[in-house]
matplotlib code that plots the C-alpha trace (Angstrom):
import matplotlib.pyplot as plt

x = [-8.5, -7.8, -7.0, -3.2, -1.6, 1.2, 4.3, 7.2, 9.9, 7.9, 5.3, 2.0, -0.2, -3.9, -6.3, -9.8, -12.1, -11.6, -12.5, -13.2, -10.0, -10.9, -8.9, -7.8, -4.2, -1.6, -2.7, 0.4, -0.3, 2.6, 5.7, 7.5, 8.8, 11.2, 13.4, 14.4, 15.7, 19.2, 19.3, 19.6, 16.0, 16.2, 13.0, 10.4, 7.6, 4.5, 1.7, -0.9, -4.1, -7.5, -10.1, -11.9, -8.5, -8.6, -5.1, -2.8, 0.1, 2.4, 6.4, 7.9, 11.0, 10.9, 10.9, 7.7, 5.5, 4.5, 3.0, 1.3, 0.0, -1.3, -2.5, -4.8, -5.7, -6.9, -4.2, -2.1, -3.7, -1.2, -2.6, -4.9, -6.5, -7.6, -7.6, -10.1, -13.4, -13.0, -9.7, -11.0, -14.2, -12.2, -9.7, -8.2, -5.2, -2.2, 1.3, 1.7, 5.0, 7.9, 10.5, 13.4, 14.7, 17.7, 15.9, 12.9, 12.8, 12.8, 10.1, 7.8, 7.8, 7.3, 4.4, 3.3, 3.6, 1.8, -0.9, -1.8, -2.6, -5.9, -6.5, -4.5, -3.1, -1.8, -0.3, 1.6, 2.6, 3.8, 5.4, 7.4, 9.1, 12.1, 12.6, 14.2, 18.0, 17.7, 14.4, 14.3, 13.0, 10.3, 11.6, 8.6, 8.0, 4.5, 2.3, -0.6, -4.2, -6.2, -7.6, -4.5, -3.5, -6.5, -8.1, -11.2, -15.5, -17.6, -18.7, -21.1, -22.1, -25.9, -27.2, -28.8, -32.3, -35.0, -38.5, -39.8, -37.8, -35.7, -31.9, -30.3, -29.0, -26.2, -23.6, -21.4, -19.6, -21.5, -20.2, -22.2, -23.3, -25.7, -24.8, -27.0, -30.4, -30.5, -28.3, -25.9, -25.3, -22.7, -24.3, -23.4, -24.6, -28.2, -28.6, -27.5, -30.1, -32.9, -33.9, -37.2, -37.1, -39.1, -40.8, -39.2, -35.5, -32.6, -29.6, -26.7, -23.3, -20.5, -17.0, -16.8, -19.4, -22.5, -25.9, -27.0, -30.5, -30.1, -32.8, -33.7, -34.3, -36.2, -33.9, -34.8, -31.6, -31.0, -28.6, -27.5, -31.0, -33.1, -34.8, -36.6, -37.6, -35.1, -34.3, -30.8, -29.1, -26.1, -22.9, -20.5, -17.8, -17.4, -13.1, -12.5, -16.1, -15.7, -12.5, -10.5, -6.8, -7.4, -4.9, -2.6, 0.3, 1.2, 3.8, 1.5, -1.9, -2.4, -5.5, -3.6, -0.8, -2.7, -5.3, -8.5, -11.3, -13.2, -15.5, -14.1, -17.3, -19.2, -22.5, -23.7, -26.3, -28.2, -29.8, -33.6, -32.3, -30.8, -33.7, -36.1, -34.0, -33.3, -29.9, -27.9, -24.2, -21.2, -18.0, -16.0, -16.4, -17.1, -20.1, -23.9, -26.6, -30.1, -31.7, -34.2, -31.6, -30.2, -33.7, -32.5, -29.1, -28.6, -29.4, -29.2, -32.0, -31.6, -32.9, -36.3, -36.6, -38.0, -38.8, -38.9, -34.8, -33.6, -30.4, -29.9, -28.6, -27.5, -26.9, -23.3, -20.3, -16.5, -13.7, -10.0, -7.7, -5.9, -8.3, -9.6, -12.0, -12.7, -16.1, -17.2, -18.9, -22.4, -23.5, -25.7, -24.0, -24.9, -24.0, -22.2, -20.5, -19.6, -16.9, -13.8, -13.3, -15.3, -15.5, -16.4, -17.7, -13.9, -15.8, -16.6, -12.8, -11.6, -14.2, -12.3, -8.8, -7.9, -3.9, -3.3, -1.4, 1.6, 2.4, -0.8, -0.3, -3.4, -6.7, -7.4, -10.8, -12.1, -14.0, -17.4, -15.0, -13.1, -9.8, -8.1, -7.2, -5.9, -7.6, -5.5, -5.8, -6.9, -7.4, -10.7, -12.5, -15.6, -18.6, -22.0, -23.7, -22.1, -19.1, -16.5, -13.2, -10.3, -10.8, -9.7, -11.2, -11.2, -12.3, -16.1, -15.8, -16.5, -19.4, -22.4, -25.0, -27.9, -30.5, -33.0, -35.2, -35.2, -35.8, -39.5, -40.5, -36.7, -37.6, -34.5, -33.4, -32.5, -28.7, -28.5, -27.7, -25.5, -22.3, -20.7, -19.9, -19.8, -17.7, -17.2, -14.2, -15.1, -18.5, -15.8, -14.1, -17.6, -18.1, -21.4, -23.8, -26.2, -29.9, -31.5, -34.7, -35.6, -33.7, -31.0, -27.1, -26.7, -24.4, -22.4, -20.5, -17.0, -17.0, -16.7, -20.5, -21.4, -22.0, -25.6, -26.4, -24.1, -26.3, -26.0, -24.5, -24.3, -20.5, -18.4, -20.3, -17.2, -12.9, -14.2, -13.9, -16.5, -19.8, -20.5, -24.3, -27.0, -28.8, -31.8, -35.1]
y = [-16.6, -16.3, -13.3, -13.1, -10.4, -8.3, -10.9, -9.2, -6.9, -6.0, -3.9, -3.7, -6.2, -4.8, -6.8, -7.8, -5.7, -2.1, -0.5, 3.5, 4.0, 5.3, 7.4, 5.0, 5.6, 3.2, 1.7, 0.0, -0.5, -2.4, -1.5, -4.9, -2.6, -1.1, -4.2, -3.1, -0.1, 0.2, -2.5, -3.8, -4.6, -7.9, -10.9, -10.9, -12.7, -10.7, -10.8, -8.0, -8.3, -6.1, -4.8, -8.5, -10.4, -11.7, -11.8, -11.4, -13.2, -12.8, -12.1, -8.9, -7.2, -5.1, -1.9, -2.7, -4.1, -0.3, -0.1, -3.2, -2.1, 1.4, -0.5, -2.5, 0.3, 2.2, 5.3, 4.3, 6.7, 6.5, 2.7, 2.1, -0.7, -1.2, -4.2, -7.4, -6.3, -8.7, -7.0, -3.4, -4.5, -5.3, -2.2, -0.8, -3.2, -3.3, -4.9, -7.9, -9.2, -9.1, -12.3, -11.5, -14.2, -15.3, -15.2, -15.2, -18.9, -18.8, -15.9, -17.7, -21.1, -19.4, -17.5, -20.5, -22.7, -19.9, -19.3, -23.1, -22.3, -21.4, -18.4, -15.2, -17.2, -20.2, -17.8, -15.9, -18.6, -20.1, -16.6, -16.6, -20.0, -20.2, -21.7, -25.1, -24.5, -28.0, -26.7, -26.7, -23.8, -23.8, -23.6, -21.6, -18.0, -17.5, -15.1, -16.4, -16.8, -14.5, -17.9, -18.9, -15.5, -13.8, -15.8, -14.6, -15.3, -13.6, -10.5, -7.3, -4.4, -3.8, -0.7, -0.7, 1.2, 1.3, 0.4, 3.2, 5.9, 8.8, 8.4, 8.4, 4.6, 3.5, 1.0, -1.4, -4.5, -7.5, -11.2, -13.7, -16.1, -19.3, -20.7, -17.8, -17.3, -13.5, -10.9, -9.1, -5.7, -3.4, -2.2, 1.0, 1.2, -0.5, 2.5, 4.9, 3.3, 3.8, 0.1, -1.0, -4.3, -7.5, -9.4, -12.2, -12.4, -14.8, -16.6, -16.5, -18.0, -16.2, -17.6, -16.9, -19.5, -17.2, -17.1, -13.7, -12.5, -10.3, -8.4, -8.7, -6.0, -5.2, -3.4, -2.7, -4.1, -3.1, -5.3, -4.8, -2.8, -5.2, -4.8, -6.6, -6.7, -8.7, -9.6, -8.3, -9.1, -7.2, -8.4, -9.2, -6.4, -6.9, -9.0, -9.1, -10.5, -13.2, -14.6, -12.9, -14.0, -16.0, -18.5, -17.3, -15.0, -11.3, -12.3, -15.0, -13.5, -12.4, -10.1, -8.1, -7.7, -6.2, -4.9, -7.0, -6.9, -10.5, -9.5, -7.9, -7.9, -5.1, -6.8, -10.2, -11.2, -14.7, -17.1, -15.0, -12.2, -14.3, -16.2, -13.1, -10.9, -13.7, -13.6, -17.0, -17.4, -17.8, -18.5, -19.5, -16.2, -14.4, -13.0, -12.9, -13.6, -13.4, -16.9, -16.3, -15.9, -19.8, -21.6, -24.0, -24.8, -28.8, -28.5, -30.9, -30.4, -29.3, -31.9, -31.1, -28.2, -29.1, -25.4, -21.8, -21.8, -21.3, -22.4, -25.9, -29.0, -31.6, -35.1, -35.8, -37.6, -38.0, -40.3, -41.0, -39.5, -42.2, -44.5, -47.1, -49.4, -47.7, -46.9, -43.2, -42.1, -40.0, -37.6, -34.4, -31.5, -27.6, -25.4, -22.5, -19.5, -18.0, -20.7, -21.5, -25.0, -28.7, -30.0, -32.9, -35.6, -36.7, -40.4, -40.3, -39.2, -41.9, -44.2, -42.9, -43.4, -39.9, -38.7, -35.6, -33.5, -32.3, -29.7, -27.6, -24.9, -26.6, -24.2, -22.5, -22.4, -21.0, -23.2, -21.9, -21.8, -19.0, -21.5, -21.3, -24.5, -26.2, -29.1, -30.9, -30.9, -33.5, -33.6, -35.5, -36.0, -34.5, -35.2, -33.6, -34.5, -35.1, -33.0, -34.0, -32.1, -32.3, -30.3, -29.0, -30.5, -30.3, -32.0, -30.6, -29.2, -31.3, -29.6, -30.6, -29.5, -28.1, -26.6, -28.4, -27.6, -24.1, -24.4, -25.1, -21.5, -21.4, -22.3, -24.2, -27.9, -29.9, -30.7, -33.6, -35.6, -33.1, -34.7, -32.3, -28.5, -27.7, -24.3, -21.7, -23.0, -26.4, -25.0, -23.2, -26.1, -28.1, -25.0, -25.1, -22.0, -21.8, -20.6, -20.2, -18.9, -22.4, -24.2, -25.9, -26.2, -25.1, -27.0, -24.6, -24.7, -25.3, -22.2, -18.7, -17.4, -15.2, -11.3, -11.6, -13.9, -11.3, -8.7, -4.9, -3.3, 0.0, -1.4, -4.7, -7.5, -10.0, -16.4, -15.1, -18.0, -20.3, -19.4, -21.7, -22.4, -20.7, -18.0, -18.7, -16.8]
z = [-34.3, -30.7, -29.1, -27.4, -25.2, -27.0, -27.6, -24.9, -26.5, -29.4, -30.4, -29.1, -31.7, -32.6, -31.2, -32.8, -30.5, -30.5, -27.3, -25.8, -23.6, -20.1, -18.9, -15.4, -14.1, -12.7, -9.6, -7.4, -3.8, -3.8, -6.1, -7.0, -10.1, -7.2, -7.3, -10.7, -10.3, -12.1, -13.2, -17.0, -19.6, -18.9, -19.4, -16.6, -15.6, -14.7, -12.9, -12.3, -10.5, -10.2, -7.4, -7.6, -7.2, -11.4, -12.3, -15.6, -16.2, -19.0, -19.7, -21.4, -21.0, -17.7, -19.6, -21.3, -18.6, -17.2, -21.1, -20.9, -17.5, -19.0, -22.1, -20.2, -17.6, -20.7, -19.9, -23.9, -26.0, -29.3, -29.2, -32.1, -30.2, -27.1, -24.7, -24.7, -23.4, -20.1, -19.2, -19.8, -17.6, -14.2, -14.3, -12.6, -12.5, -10.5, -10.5, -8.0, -9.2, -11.2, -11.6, -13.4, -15.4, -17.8, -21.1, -23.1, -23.2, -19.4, -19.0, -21.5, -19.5, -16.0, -17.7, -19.0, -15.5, -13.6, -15.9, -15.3, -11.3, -11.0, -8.4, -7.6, -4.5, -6.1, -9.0, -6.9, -4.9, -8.5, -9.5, -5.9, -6.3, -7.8, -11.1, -11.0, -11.9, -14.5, -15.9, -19.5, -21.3, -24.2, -27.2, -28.6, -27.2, -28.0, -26.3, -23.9, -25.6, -23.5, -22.1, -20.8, -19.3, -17.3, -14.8, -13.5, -13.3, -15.4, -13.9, -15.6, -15.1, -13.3, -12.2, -8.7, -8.4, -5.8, -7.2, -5.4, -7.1, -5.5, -5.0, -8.1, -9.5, -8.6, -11.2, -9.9, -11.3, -10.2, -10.0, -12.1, -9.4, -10.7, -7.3, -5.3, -5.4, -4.5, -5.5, -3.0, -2.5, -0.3, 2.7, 2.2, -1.3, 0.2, 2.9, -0.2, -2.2, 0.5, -0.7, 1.1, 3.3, 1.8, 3.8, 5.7, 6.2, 6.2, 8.9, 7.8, 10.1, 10.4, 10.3, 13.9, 14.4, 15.1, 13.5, 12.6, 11.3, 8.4, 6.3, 3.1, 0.7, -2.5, -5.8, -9.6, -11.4, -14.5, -16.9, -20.7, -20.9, -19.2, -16.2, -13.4, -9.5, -6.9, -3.3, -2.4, 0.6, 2.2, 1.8, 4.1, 4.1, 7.7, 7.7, 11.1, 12.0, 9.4, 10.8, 8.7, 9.0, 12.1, 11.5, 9.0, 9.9, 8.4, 6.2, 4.5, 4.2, 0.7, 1.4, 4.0, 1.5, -1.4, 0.9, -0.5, 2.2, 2.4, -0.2, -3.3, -5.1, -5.3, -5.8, -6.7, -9.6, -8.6, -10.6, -9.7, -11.8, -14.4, -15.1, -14.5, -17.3, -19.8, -19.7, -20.4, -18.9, -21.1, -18.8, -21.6, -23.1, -19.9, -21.2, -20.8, -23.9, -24.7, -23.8, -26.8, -29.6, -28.5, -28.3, -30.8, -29.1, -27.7, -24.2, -20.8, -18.3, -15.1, -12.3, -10.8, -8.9, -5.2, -4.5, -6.5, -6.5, -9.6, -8.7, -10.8, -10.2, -13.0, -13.2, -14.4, -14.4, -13.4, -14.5, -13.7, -16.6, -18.6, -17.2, -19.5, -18.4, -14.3, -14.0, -13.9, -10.7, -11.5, -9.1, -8.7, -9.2, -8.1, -11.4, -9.5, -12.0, -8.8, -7.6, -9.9, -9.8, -9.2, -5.9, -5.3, -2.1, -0.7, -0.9, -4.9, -5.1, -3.1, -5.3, -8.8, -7.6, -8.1, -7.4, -5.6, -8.0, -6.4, -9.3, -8.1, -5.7, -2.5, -2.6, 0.6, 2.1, 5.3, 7.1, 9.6, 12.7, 10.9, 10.1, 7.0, 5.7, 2.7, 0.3, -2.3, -6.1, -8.3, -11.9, -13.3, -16.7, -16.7, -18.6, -19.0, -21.8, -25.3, -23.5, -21.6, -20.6, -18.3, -14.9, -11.7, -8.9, -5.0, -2.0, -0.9, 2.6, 5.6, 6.9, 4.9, 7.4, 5.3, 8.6, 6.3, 9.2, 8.5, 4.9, 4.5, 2.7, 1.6, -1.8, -2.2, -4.0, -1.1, -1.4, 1.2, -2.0, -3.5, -4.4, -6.0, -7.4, -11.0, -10.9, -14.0, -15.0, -15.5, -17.5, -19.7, -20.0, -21.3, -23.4, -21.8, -21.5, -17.7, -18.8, -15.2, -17.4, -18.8, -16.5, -18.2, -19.5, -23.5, -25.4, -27.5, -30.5, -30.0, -32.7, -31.7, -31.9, -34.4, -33.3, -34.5, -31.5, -29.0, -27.7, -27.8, -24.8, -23.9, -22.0, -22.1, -20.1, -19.7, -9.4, -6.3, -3.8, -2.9, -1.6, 1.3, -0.5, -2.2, -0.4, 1.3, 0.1]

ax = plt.figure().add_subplot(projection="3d")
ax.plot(x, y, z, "-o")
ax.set_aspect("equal")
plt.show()
């Protein structure tokens, strides 16, 4: 049965997974709850939002939403049951807005509508515009499935170690990123750490246009009581050296409003560790798994490696919706957990005939130069496989330059024929599972799994923006 947040103006329903409550207070930088004050209980859209810029979106009666806030930040004791393990995960959580409406019927449908955007950007965005004064309410007020409400990657916790003992470990909640080689960790938490340097080194370019030299370091990570040896790379915490907010004004910048810093992800976990610990990738479920409990799973290969990346590449397709005799357009695809949606070569969307859809809030990039711009949204079929699914898709990025030059010990698939970018939505979509280990996409039941095949964990394992490419070993 799938899992729903508590239906507005009633009382909180039990939910399948009971959970320890931690005792983690309110947190509102912002106080959109001030707007409210003296006025009647009347139906609200909300929208709350965590550390790593996941998001929440439901509709209550304004008098209920601080419970549902403490419900999901662990503070409702007299609650029998506590939150889904992917909400309890990415605490603390804060409220980014309130919008009053007429009735339930109203507050359902604008919960509804801005649960469709995908991004804590385009969801505000979608909360802040006002509701069309013709627009016809849903009849039926049912509460969000969990899938429909939170929108976020798949992120766990890993504890940080040096192989060479002495400071005490550190844990921090780590994005699930197929789409990087190495993992990432804060440079303060690296210096903590007293990690040792590996040999060798990487260039990375900054959004203000400048290649930098940064070192790369050696960790022990330790993940659902598995271990293993990685390179870890610092990441960039640095938001005025980025091009942070270089061309979008106060009043519009979303990070300066709820204070997010360029990176909101504590660490990163790469495809290395992944494959190197076993551990398979379930975005649908937002959960990791144990790659030798699903050996007898339908799979699709992974294209050849060139080099040692275990980043992987896959040959799919894409076809126009409602389109019955186009033909698709295949291409090679990098499978990246670590971006939300497809993109895809602006030529192969051209080639399919693709609308833009006007009802999606544009995504935002930032391009090398340190300008923010904006790419349209398009809507595709996607198929992989015996799957296929409806997905969100976006233009690639210009810039396609790969410094293939400097790649000859990089140990990375050359992507001067990558077409496009298979993100963690669209492998939730497919119901498809990333095993970096044996190189290849699971085909999952369209069934929830059984617990047998869910591995113990000592806590709850569970859309960061792009990364511009894999990192380079």
């Amino acid at each position: 049965m799938a899992r729903s947040f508590p239906k507005a103006g009633r009382r909180l329903q039990s939910l399948s997974l009971s959970l320890p409550i931690c005792g983690q207070g309110i947190v509102l930088i912002q106080d959109p709850a001030q707007q409210w004050q003296g006025r009647e209980n009347g139906w609200v859209a909300y929208l709350l939002v965590s550390p790593t810029r996941s998001s929440i979106v439901g509709y209550a009666l304004r008098n209920d939403v601080d419970h549902i806030l403490r419900w999901h930040n662990g503070d409702t004791v007299a609650e029998k049951e506590g939150p889904p393990a992917e909400t309890e995960l990415l605490r603390p959580w804060r409220l980014a807005e309130l919008t009053p409406l007429p009735s339930e019927s109203h507050a359902a449908t604008k919960a509804w509508q801005v649960s469709c955007q995908s991004g804590f950007r385009a969801r505000l965005t979608a909360m802040r515009r006002e509701m069309e004064a013709m627009m016809e309410a849903s009849d039926k007020n049912e509460p969000l499935p969990l899938d429909k409400a939170l929108d976020a990657l798949t992120y766990v916790q890993v504890e940080f170690s040096s192989p060479k003992g002495g400071a005490a470990p550190v844990r921090v909640l780590a994005l699930v990123d197929t789409g990087s080689n190495d993992c990432d960790l804060k440079g303060s938490l690296i210096d903590e750490l007293c990690l040792p340097v590996a040999r060798g080194g990487t260039s990375v370019e900054t959004a203000a246009n400048k290649v930098v030299e940064i070192p790369i370091y050696q960790a022990k990570v330790r993940v659902q009581g598995r271990e293993c040896i990685v390179k870890v790379s610092p990441a960039d915490e640095d938001y005025e050296a980025i091009g942070g907010g270089v061309s979008t004004s106060a009043a519009d910048d979303v990070d300066k409003e709820f204070d997010f810093g360029t990176t909101t992800d504590e660490a990163v976990l790469g495809a290395d560790a992944l494959a190197s610990l076993g551990l398979v990738v379930d975005c649908k479920r937002r959960r990791l798994l144990d790659s030798q409990r699903l050996l007898e799973l339908p799979s699709v290969p992974a294209c050849p490696r060139a080099g040692r990346s275990n980043c992987m590449h896959v040959k799919m397709s894409f076809g126009k919706p409602m389109a019955e005799s186009q033909k698709d357009v295949v291409v090679k695809a990098l499978v990246d957990t670590g971006s939300t949606d497809v993109d895809l070569q602006e030529s192969k969307i051209k080639a399919l005939g693709l609308v833009v859809d006007d009802s999606e809030i544009p995504a935002l990039f930032e391009t090398a130069g340190g300008v923010t711009t904006t790419a349209p949204i398009y809507w595709a079929i996607a198929k992989l496989g015996s799957r296929e699914a409806r997905v969100r898709l976006s233009p690639s990025l210009a810039e396609e330059e790969e410094d293939s030059e400097d790649s000859e010990d990089s140990g990375e698939d050359t992507l001067q024929d990558e077409d496009a970018l298979l993100g963690h939505d669209a492998l939730a979509a497919l119901n498809l599972l990333v095993d970096c280990k044996h190189r290849r996409l699971l085909v999952e039941s369209d069934q929830v799994m059984p617990p047998s095949l869910q591995m113990e964990q000592n806590q709850p394992s569970l859309h960061k923006r792009r990364r511009q490419g894999p990192a380079e070993e």
